[in-house]
N, C-alpha and C positions, 0 to 999 in steps of 0.2 A: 359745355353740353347744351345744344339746343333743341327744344321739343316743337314740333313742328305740326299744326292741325290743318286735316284736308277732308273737307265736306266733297263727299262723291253721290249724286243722284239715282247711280245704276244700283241693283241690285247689290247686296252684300251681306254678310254673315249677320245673325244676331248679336257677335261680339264683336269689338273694335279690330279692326286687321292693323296691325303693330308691324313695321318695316323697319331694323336695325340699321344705321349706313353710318361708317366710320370715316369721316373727310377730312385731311389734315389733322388727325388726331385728336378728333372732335367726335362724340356721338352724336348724331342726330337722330331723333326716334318721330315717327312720320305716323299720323294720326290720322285713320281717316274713319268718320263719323256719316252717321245715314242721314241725318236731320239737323237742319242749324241751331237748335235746340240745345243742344248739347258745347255748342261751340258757346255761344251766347254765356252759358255759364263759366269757360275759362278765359273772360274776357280782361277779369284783374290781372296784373302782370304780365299783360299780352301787348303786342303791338304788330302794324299790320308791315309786311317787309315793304320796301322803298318802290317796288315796280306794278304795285297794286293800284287801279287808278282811284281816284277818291269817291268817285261816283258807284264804284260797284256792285253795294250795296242796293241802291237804289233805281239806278239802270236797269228797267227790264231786258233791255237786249243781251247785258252781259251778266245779270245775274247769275250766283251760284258758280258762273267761271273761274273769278278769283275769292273765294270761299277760303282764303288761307289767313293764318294767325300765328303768330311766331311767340311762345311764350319763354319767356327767361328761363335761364337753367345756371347751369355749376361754373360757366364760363367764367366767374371773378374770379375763383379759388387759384391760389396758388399754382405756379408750373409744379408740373408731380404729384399735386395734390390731386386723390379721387376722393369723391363724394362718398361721407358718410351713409350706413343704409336708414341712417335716423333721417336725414336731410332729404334724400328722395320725396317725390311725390306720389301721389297715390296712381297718375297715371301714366308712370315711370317704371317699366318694366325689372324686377328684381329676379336675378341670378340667385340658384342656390348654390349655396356654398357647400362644395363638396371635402370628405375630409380622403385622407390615405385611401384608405379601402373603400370609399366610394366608386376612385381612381381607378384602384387595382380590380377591383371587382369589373368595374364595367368595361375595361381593357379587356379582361380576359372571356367576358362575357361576347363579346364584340358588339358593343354598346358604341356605333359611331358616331352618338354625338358626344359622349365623356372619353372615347376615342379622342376627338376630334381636340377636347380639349385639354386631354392632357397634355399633347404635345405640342399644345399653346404652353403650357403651361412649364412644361420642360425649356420650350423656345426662351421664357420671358426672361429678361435682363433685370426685372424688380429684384432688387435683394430677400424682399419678405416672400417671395415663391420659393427661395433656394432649398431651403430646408425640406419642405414639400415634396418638391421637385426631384429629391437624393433621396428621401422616402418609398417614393413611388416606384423610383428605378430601382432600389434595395430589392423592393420584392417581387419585382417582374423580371428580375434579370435570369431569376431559376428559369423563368418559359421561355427564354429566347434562345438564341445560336441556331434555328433547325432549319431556316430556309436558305435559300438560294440566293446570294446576294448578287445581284447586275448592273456594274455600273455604264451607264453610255453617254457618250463625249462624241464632242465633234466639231466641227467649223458650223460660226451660225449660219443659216438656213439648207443645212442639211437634212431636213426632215426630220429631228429627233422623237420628237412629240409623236408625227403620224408613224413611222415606224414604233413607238411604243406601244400607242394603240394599235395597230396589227396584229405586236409579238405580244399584248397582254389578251387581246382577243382571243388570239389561238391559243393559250394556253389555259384558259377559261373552259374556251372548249375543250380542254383533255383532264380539266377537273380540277385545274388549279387554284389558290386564293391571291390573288395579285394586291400588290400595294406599290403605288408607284410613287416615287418622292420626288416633285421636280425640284428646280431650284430658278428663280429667276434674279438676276441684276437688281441690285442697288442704284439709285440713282445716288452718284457724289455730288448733287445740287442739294435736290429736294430732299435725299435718304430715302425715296419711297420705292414701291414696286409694283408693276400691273399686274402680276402671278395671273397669268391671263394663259399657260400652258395647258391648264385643263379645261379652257374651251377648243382647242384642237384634237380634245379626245371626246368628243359626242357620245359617241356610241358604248364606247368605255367605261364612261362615268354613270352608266346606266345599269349597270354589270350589279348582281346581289355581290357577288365575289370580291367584290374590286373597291380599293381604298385608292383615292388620289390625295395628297395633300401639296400643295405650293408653298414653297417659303421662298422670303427674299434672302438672297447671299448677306445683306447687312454689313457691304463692303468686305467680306472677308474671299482673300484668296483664294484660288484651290479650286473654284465652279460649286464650292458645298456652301451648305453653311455650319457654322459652331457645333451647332448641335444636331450635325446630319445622323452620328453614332450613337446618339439615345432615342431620335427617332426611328431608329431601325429597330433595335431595340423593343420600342414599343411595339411598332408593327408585327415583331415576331410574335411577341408576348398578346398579339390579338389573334395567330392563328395562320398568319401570312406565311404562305410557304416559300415566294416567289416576292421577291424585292427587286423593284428595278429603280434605278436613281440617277434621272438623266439630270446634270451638271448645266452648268452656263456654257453657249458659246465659248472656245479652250480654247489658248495659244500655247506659244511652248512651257510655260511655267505652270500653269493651272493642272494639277497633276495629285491632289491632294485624294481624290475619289480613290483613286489605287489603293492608298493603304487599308478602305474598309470595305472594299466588294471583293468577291471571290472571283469571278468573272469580271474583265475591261472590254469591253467593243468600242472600237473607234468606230463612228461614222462620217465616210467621205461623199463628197460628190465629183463625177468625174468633168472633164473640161478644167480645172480652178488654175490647172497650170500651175506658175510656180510660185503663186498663191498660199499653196500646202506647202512650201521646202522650208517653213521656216518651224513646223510642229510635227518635222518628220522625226526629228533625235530626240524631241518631245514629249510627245505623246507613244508616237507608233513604237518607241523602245518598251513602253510600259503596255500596253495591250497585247488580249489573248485572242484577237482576230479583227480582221478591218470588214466592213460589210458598207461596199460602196452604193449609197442610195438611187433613186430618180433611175434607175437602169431601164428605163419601158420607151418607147417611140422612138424617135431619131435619135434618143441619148443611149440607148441600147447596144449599138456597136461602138461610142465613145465609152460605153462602161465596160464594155469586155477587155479593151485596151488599156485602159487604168488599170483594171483587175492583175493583166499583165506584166504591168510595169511596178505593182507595188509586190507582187511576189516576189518578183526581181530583187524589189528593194530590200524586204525581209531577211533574204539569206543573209546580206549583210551587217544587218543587227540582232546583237546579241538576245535570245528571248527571255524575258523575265520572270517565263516558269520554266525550270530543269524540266526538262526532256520535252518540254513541248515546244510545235512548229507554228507562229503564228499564220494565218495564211487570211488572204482576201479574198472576200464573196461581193457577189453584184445581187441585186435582188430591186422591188417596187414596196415601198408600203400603202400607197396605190393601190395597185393591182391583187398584192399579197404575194406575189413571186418573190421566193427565196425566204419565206420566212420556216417554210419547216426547214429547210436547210443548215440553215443559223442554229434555229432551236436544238438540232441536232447535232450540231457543233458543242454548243452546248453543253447541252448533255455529255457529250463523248468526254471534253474536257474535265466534268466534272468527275466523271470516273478513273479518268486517266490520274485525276489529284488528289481522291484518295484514296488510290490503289497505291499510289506513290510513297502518301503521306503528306504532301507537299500541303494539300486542303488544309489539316490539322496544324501544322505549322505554320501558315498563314496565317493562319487566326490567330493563335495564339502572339506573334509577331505584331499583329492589329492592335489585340487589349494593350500593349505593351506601349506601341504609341498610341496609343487613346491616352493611358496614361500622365508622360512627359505635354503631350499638345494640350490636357486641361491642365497642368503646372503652368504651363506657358500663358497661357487665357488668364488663367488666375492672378498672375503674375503682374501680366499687361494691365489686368483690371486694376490691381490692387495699385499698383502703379500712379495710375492718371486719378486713381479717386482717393486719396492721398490728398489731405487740407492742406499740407503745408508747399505739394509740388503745385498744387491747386492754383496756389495762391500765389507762386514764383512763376508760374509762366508766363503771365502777361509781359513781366519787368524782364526775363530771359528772351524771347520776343523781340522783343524794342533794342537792347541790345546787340542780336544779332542783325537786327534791319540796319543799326547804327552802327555797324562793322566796331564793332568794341571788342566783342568774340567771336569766335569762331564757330562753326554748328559744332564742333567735338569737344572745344570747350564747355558748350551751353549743354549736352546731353551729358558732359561727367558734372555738371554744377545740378543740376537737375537729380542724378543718379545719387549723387553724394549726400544732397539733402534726404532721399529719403533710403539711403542706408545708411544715414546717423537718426534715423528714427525708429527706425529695424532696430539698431543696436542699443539706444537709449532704454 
């Protein structure tokens, strides 16, 4: 953790203005003070950073430009280790510490910043949130199932984002409470993610109605993340009638959003050629409508012709809700053309499912793999964090680079260790 002070001359509050920024998994907490006065006294355990020039102080031309001070923080402590609230400083911002019904109260209350974090808090991979975390969901699960769940997928840059913000606009205007869940990519270098989707929704994020939250996928399949099903969850349980949950850029595998939205929209763009033929038995088998974007200017009569050609394509795949016909619409999230259309597609569908029954049965099919997929998780986890597999992978490893075994040897030598410790 590093604490960071910044002497500003202009105008500013009569209290410190305090900036959180999380960088490499680092806090950095940004200080900026009205007067040098104040700096002058956090000058123990400070040091100036390396691109401050030495004169600056004393320079009147640059004075007060480089007015920066870098004071020590928690950065020795142990990996995984957070700072005690005893060890804090006094000009180190503290969190309160919320209990259950802190949680559940301000969820239901629609308190978006205990909103906000509780499904921090559901996200977190710490073991000591778990308990919590199954707490929370325990008693907010009575308030949820009641909205609309919308998942939408697509080839990257098919406009997902700006068609959300369209189809979450217009349905604001007809009085709805929108919460939108994006999902962005994991980097497999760094692990990190720009969750940069909800600056493509301006106008959106401005909305009293409207919840955006970004999460990084966290390397996991599917376009979701882990725990895309208790953030829904949440979001019911704050009032959300209307869930839309645009996934990653999707190939033909990434198909996992199906199992927890009631609604699929595939979004295409037309021209991509045969581009698309590879997430055609993929995707478009699992979707309950294709809504081809970018359809406004010269792309206008290339999107009628797609439109065309994937209806075509439809008769020949099987639909994945009994009795219904998926079909393809052209539309702008641009312009907004096609989006009542869509919406009332929609709609239609969702009465068609449960007049059917099919809605009710989905769901219920949902909980079911919710389920099996946290066995799975569970499993995984318990798995790799296991001391004694912990401790044999390096030498399993070496091994295999040394052609000794074989990779199917190496995962039953692995397996076996820790179900002789299951069974122990």
């Amino acid at each position: 953790m590093f604490h960071i002070f910044l002497r500003n001359d202009s105008d500013l509050p009569s209290n410190n203005f305090l900036n959180l920024v999380q960088f490499q998994g680092k806090l950095i907490i940004f200080t900026l003070y009205k007067n040098q006065n104040k700096m002058k006294k956090q000058k123990p355990n400070t040091y100036k950073p390396d691109w401050v020039p030495e004169n600056a102080d004393d320079d009147p031309t640059i004075a007060g430009k480089f007015a920066v001070r870098v004071v020590k923080g928690t950065q020795d402590l142990p990996a995984g280790k957070a700072a005690s609230r005893s060890s804090l400083s006094s000009n180190e911002v503290k969190r309160k510490t919320l209990s259950v019904d802190d949680y559940v109260n301000g969820v239901l209350n629609f308190d978006r910043n205990i909103l906000a974090r509780t499904i921090t808090l559901i996200e977190s991979n710490n073991p000591s949130h778990h308990d919590t975390a199954q707490e929370v969901l325990k008693k907010l699960l009575p308030h949820s199932g009641k909205s609309l769940r919308i998942g939408i997928t697509g080839v990257p840059g098919a406009g997902k984002s700006t068609l959300i913000e369209a189809l979450g606009m217009y349905l604001i205007q007809q009085g709805h409470k929108v919460a939108v869940l994006t999902v962005d990519p994991s980097s497999t270098v760094t692990k990190g993610s720009i969750l940069g989707d909800k600056t493509r929704m301006e106008k959106l994020s401005k909305e009293e109605n409207c919840f955006i939250r970004p999460s990084p996928s966290g390397g996991t399949l599917g376009g979701v993340t882990r725990k895309s099903r208790e953030t829904i969850t949440i979001c019911e349980a704050a009032g959300f009638d209307i869930i839309l949950i645009e996934t990653v850029g999707v190939g033909q595998s990434e198909v996992t959003v199906r199992s927890m939205v009631d609604f699929f929209l595939l979004v295409l763009i037309a021209g991509a050629g045969d581009e698309l033929q590879g997430i055609k038995r993929g995707v478009m088998e699992l979707c309950d409508a294709i809504f081809i974007n970018k359809a406004d200017g010269d792309n206008y009569k290339k999107a009628l012709i797609a439109q065309s050609d994937y209806n075509n394509a439809l008769h020949y795949l099987q639909p994945v809700t009994k009795g219904w016909q998926t079909k393809a619409y052209i539309g702008s999230a641009i312009t907004g053309a096609g989006i009542k259309e869509l919406w009332d597609e929609i709609k239609k569908f969702e009465h068609f499912t449960k007049k059917s029954g099919v809605f009710d049965q989905r769901r219920k099919e949902q909980t079911i793999d919710w389920v099996f997929r946290m066995i799975e998780d569970k499993l995984r986890d318990d798995f790799y964090n296991d001391e004694k597999v912990k401790k044999e992978i390096p030498s399993v490893k070496s091994e295999i680079l040394y052609e000794k075994i074989t990779p199917t040897q190496a995962a039953e030598k692995l397996l076996n260790i820790y179900k002789t410790k299951k069974g122990s």
